[in-house]
C-alpha positions as CSV (number, residue, x, y, z in Angstrom):
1,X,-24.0,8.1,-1.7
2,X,-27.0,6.7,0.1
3,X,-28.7,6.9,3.6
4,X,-28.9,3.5,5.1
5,X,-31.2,3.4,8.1
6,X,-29.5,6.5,10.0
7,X,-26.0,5.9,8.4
8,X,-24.8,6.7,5.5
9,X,-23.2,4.7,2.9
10,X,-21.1,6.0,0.5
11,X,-19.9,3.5,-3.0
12,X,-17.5,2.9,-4.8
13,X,-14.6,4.1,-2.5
14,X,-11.0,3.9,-3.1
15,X,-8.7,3.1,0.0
16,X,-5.8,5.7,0.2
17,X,-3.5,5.0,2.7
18,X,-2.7,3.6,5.6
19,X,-3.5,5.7,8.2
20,X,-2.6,6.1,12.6
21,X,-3.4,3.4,14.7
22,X,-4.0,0.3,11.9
23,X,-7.0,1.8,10.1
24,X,-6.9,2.7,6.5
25,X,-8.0,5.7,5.0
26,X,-10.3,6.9,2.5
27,X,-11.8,10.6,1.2
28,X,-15.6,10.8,0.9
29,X,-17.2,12.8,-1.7
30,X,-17.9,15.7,0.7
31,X,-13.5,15.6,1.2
32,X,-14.0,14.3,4.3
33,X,-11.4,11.8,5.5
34,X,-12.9,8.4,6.5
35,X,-11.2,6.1,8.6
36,X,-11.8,2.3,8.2
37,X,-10.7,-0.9,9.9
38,X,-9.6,-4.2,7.9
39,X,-9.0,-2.9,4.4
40,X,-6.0,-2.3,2.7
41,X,-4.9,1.0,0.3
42,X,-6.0,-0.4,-2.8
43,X,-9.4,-2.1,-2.2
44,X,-12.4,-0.4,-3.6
45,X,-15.6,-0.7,-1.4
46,X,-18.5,0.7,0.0
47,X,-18.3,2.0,3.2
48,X,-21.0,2.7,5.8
49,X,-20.7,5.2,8.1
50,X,-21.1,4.3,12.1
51,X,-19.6,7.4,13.5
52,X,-19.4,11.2,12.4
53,X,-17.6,14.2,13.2
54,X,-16.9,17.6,12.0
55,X,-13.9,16.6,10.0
56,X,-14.2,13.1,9.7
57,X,-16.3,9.5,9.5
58,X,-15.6,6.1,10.9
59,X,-16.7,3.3,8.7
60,X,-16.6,-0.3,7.8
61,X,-16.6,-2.0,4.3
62,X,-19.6,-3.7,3.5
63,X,-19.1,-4.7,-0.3
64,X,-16.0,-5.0,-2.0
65,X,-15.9,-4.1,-6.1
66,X,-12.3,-5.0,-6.2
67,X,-9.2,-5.9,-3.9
68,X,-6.0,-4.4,-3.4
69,X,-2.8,-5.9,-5.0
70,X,-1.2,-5.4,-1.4
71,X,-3.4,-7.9,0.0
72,X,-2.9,-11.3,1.3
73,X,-5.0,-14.1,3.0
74,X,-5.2,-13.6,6.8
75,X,-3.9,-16.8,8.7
76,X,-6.0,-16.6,11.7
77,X,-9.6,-17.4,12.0
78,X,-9.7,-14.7,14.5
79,X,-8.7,-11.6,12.1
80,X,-11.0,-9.2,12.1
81,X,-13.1,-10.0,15.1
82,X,-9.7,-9.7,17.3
83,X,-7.8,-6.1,17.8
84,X,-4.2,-7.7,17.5
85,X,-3.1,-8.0,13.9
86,X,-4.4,-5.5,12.0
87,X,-2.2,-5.5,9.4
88,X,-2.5,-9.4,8.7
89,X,-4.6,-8.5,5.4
90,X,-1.6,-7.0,4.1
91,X,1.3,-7.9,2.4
92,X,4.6,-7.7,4.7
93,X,7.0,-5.6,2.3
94,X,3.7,-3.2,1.9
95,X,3.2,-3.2,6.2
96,X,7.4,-2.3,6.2
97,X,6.4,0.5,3.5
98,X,3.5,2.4,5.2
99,X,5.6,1.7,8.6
100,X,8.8,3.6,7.1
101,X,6.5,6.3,5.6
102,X,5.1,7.1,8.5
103,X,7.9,7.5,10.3
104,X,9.3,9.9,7.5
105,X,6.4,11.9,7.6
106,X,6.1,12.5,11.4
107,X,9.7,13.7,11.3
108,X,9.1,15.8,8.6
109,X,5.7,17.5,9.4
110,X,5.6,17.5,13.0
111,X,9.7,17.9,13.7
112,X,10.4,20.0,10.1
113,X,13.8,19.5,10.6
114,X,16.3,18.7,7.9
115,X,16.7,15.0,7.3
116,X,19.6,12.7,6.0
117,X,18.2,10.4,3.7
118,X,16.1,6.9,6.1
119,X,18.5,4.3,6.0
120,X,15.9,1.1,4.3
121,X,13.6,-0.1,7.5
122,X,14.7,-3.3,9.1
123,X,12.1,-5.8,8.8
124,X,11.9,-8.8,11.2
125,X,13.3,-12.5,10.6
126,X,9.9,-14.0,11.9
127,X,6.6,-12.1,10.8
128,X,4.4,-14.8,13.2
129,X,5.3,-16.6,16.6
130,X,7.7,-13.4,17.2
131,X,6.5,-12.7,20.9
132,X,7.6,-13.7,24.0
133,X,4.8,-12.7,26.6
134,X,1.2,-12.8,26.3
135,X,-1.9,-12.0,28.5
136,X,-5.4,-13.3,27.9
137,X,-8.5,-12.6,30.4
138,X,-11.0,-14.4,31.4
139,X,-15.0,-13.7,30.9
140,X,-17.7,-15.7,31.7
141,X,-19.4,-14.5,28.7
142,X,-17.6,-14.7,25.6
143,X,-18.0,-11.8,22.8
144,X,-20.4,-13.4,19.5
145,X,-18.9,-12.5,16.5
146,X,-20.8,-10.6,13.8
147,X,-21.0,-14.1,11.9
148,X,-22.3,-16.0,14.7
149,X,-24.8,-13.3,15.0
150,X,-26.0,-12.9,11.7
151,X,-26.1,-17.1,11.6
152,X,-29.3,-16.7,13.2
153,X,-28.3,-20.0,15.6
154,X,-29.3,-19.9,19.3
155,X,-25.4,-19.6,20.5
156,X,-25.0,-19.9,24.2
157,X,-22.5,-17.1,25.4
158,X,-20.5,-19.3,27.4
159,X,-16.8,-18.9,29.5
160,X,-14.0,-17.3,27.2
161,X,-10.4,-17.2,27.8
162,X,-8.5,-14.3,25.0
163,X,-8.5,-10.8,24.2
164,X,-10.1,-7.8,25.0
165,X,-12.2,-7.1,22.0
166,X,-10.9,-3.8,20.5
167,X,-12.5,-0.3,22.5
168,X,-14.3,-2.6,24.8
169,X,-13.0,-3.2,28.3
170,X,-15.6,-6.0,29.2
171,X,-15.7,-7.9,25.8
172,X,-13.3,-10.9,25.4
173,X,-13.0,-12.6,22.1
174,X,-12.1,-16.0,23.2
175,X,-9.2,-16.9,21.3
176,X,-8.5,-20.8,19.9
177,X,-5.4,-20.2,18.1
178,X,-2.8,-17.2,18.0
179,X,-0.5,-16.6,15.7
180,X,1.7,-14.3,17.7
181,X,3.4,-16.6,20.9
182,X,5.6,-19.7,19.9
183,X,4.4,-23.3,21.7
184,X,3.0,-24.5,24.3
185,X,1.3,-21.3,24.3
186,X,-1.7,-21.7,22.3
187,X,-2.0,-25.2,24.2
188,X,-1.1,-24.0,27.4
189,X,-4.4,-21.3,27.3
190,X,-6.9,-23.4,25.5
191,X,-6.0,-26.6,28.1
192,X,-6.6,-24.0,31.4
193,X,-9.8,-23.2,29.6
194,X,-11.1,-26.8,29.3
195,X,-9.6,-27.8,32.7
196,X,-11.6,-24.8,34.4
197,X,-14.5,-25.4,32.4
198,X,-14.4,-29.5,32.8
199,X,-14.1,-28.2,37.0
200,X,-16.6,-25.8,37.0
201,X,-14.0,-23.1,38.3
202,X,-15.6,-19.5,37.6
203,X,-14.9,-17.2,35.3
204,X,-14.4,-13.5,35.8
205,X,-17.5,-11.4,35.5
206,X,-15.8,-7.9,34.4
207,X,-18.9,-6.1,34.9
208,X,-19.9,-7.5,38.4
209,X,-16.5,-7.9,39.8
210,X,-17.0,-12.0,40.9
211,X,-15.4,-14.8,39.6
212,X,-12.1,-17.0,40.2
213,X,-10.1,-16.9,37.1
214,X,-8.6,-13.4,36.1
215,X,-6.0,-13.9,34.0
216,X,-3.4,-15.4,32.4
217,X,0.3,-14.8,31.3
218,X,2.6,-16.7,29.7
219,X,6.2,-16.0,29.1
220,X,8.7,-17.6,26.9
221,X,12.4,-17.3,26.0
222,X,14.5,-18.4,23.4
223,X,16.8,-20.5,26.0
224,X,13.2,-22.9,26.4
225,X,12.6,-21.1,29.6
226,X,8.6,-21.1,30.3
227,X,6.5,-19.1,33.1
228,X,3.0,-19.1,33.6
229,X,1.7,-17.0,36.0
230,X,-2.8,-17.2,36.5
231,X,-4.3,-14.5,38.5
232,X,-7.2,-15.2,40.7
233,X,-9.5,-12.7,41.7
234,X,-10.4,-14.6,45.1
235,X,-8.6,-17.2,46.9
236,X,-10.3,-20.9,46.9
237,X,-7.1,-22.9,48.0
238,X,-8.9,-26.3,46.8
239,X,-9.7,-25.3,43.2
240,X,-6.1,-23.0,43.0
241,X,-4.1,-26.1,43.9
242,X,-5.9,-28.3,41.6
243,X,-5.2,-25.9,38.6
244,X,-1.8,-25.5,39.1
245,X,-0.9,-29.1,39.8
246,X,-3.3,-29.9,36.4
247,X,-0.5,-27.4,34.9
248,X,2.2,-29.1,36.4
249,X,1.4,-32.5,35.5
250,X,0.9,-31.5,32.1
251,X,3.3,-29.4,31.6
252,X,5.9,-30.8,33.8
253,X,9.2,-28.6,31.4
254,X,7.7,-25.2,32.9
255,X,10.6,-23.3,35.0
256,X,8.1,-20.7,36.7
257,X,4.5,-21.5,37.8
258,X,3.3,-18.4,39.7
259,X,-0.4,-16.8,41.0
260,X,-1.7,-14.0,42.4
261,X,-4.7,-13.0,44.5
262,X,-6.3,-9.6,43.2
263,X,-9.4,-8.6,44.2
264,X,-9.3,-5.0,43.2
265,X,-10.8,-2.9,40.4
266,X,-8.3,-3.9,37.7
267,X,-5.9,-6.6,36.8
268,X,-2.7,-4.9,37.0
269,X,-0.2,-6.6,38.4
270,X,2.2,-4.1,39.2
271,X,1.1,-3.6,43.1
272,X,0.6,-7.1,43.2
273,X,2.3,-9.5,45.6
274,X,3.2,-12.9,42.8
275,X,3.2,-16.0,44.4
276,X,6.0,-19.0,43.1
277,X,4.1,-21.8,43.5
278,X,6.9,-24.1,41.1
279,X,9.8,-23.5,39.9
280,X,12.2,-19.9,40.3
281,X,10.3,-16.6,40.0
282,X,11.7,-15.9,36.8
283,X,12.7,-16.9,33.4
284,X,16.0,-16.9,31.7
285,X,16.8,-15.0,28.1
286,X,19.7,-14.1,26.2
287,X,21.7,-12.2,23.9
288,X,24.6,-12.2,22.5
289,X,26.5,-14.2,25.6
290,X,24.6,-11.7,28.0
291,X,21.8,-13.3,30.4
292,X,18.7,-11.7,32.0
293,X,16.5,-12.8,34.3
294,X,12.8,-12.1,33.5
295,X,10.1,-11.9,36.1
296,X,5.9,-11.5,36.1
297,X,6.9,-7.9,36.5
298,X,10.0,-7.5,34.1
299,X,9.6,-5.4,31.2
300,X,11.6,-7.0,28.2
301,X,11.7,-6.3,24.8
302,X,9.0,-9.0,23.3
303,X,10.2,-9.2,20.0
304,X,13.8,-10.9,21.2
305,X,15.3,-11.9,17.9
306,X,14.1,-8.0,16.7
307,X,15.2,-6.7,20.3
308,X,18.7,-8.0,18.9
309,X,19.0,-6.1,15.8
310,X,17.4,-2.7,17.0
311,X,20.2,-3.2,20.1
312,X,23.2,-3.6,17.5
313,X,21.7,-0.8,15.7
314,X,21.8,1.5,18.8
315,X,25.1,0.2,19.5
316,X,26.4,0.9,15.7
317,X,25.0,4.8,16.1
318,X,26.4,5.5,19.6
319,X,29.9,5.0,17.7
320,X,31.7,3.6,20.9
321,X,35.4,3.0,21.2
322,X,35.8,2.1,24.7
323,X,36.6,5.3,26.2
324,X,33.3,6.7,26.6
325,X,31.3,7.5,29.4
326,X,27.5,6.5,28.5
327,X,24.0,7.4,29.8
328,X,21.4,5.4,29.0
329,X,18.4,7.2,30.0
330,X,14.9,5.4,30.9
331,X,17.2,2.3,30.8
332,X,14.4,-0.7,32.0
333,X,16.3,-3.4,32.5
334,X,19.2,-2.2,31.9
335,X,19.5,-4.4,28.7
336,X,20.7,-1.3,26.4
337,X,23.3,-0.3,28.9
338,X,24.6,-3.7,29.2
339,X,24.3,-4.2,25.5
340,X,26.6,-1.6,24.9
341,X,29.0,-1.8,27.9
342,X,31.9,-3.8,26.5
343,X,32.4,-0.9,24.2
344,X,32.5,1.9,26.9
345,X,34.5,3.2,29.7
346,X,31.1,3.3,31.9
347,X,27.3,3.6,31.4
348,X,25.3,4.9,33.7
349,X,21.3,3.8,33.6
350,X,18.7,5.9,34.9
351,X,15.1,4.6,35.7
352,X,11.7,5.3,37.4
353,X,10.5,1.9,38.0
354,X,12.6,0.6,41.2
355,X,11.9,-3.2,40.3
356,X,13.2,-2.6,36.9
357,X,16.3,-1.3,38.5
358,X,16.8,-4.1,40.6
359,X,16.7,-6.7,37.7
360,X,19.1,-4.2,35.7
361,X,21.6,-5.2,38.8
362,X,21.0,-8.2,39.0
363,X,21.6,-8.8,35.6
364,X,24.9,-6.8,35.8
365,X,26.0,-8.8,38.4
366,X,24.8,-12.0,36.3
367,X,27.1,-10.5,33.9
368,X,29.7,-10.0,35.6
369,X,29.9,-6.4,34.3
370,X,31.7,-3.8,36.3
371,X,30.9,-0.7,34.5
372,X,27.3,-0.3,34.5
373,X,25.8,1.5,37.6
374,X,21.8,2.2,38.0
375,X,20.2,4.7,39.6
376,X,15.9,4.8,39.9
377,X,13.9,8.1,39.9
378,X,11.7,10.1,37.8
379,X,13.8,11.2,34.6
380,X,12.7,15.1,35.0
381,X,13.7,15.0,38.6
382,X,17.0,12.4,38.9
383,X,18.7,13.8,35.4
384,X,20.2,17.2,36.5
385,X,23.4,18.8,37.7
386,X,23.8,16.9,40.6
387,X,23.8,14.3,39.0
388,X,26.0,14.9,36.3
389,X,28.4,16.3,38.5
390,X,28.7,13.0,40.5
391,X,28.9,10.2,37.8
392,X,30.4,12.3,34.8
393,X,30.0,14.0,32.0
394,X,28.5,12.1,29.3
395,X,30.3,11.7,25.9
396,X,27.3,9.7,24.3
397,X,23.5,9.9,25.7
398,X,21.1,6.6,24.7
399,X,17.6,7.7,25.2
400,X,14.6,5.3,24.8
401,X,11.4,7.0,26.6
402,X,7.9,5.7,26.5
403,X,5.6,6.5,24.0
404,X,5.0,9.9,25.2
405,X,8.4,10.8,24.8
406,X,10.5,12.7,27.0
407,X,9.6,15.6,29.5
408,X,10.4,19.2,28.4
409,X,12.8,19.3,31.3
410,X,14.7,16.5,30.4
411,X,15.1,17.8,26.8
412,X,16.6,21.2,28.7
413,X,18.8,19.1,30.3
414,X,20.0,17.1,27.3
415,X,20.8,19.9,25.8
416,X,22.8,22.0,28.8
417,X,24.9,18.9,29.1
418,X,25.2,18.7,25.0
419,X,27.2,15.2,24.6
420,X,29.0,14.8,21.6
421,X,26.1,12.5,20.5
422,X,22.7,11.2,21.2
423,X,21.1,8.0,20.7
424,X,17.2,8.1,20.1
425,X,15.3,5.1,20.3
426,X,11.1,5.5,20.1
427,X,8.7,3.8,19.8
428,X,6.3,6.3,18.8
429,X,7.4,8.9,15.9
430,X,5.2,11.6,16.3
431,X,6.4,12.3,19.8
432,X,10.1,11.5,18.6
433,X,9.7,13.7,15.8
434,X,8.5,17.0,18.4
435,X,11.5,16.0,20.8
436,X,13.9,16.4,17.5
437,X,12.2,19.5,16.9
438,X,13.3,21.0,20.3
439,X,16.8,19.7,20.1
440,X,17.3,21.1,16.3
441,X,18.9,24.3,17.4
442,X,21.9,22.5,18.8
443,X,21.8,19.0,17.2
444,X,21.9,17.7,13.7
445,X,19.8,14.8,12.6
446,X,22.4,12.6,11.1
447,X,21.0,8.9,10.7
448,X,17.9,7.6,11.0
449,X,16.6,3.8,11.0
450,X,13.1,2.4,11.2
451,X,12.9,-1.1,12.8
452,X,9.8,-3.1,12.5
453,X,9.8,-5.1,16.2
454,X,5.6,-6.1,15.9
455,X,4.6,-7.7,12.1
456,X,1.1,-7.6,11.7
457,X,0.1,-4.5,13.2
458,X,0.9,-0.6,12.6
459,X,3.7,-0.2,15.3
460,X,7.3,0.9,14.4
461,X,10.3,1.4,16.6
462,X,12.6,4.3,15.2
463,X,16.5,4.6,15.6
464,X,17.8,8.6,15.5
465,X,21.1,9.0,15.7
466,X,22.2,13.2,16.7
467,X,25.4,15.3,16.7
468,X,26.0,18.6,18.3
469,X,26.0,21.2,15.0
């Protein structure tokens, strides 16, 4: 161990494990546990210190003495600089391994309930060009690497079009290839950038709040469907109308060209009025024979081909033979429910978002399926007796909350109405693994399947199937 400057450095460290969040970790000689970003369990290195607490450092690698086994070459020139694919230093099979064991070990340490042995996690098909929406921002002053820094060159700082850099809500790395949407994407972003840079349209100052260009999404679906949808922070009709028509000339296959005006403090969308300049105002995806509309606003699973497999894998726990009654609780979309209808009697989707209900409808009626009805309201509040009382007692319960898992009250009320089985679906463990916990009493753990949905980076979805003791 040495002092560098103010921070220390400690040698000669061995990587671990991989640890929360996509960093790896490490033990200094004190015991502490160090956290570090872009290395891999393996690597020995020596490790400055930027940040210190009572029971742990953060730190970086600054000189390798050997390299993992588990690693492999990073494809993108952007690894390391960029927050996305954190993971894309490591071999795949390894990335499945440390996503399974953590998945294991939140269930067993934070749920300590009695497991069945993990059925093997399912990896996915495609490890690069797997999503299906992305959002990039706009900064007039893009984010200098530590390379370019260190170069010593006089770099100008100019417009940027990419990703937040990680921790930093006014940095943007701009971003000249991705790894992570299929085409046109990556030509789609880096033509609006040299179209608004070749028309001296402004970018978006985060700091200030001034600028024209905000953002911009792109959607895509495996049917070919494409939507781009740029959000302006102020309206100039002249320079609007001769951005979109750019994208329209030259990319004349899109099916949705949309815009929005947002001059407030952020750039959510979701209290946004989105414009349809071209086109429909949404895209069309499917699976397995089903079709769902997609809007700016629609929240679909973007991993689709994965999105598949963790559906049949719901679908295979829930054990349906067409008499059931089904609730499929924080439904979205309603692309669970209507997953799994043909094998039910009816499935009833509960949600809080009222625009996701209306596309689960709409999709329904798309569908043409008769058994699926939605209903929109806040979980804790819509799932009680009431409600249960009017559409039925459930025989199987599907359950996929956000990544704060499910409100204490709606636990209570899983377990007062105690289906024959329940259907977890999470995609976050640890708060999975506490909502097992409370339903342990009553309910046995009986399968449980890990499904990677996001390659590259530290997420994992988890598939629990329950039955009443």
């Amino acid at each position: 161990m040495r002092k560098k400057t103010d921070k220390i450095v400690f040698e000669n460290v061995e990587v671990l494990d991989a640890g929360a969040k996509g960093v790896s970790v490490a033990k200094a000689p004190d015991g502490k546990v160090i956290f570090i970003p872009n290395v891999v369990p393996g690597d020995v290195a020596d490790i400055q210190t930027f940040k210190k607490r009572k029971a742990y450092y953060e730190g970086k690698a600054i000189n390798f003495h050997s390299y993992s086994q588990d690693r492999t070459e990073p494809i993108c020139q952007h690894f390391g600089a960029c927050g996305g694919c954190k993971w894309q230093n490591m071999k795949y099979e390894k990335q499945l391994f440390y996503k399974h064991q953590e998945v294991y070990n939140n269930l067993k340490r934070i749920g300590k309930i009695e497991l069945p042995e993990f059925e093997p996690i399912l990896g996915s098909k495609e490890q690069f060009f797997y999503r299906n929406k992305m959002e990039f921002s706009f900064s007039n002053a893009r984010w200098l690497t530590e390379e370019e820094v260190k170069s010593g060159e006089d770099l100008v700082r100019e417009n940027a079009l990419g990703f937040h850099i990680p921790k930093m809500w006014d940095k943007i790395l701009d971003i000249q290839k991705c790894h992570l949407q299929p085409d046109p994407s990556n030509d789609i972003r880096n033509s609006v950038r040299e179209f608004a840079n070749a028309n001296n349209m402004e970018f978006f100052n985060p700091r200030e709040h001034s600028g024209f260009l905000r953002s911009l999404m792109i959607r895509t679906a495996g049917t070919g469907e494409l939507m781009i949808v740029i959000q302006f922070f102020k309206e100039d009709v002249e320079k609007r109308e001769l951005l979109l028509n750019y994208l329209l000339e030259k990319f004349p296959n899109v099916t949705s060209l949309q815009y929005i005006i947002n001059g407030k403090a952020n750039d959510t969308i979701y209290d946004q009025d989105v414009i349809c300049y071209h086109g429909r105002e949404y895209i069309i995806e499917e699976m397995e024979g089903l079709r769902f509309s997609i809007n700016a606003k629609s929240f679909y699973q973007t991993n689709p081909e994965q999105a598949f497999e963790l559906y049949k894998i719901t679908r295979d726990f829930a054990g349906l033979t067409g008499e059931e009654t089904v609730y499929d609780l924080y439904t979205g979309t309603g692309t669970i429910a209507q997953f799994v209808s043909k094998k039910a009697k009816k499935v009833i989707g509960v949600e809080a978002v009222p625009e996701a209900i209306a596309d689960a409808k709409i999709n329904a009626e798309r569908n043409n399926i008769t058994n699926c009805e939605f209903f929109v309201g806040d979980m804790k509040n819509v799932f009680n007796d009431e409600f249960i009382a009017q559409h039925g007692q459930p025989d199987v319960i599907i359950t996929d909350p956000p990544r704060d898992g499910m409100h204490k009250d709606v636990v209570d009320m899983l377990l007062k109405v105690a289906p024959k089985r329940i259907v977890y679906v999470s995609c976050n463990s640890a708060t999975q693994a506490r909502d097992l916990a409370l339903m342990d009493q009553m309910y046995k753990v009986i399968r449980v399947r890990p499904v990677d949905m996001f390659p590259q980076t530290h997420h994992v979805e988890n598939v629990v199937l329950l039955e009443k003791k």
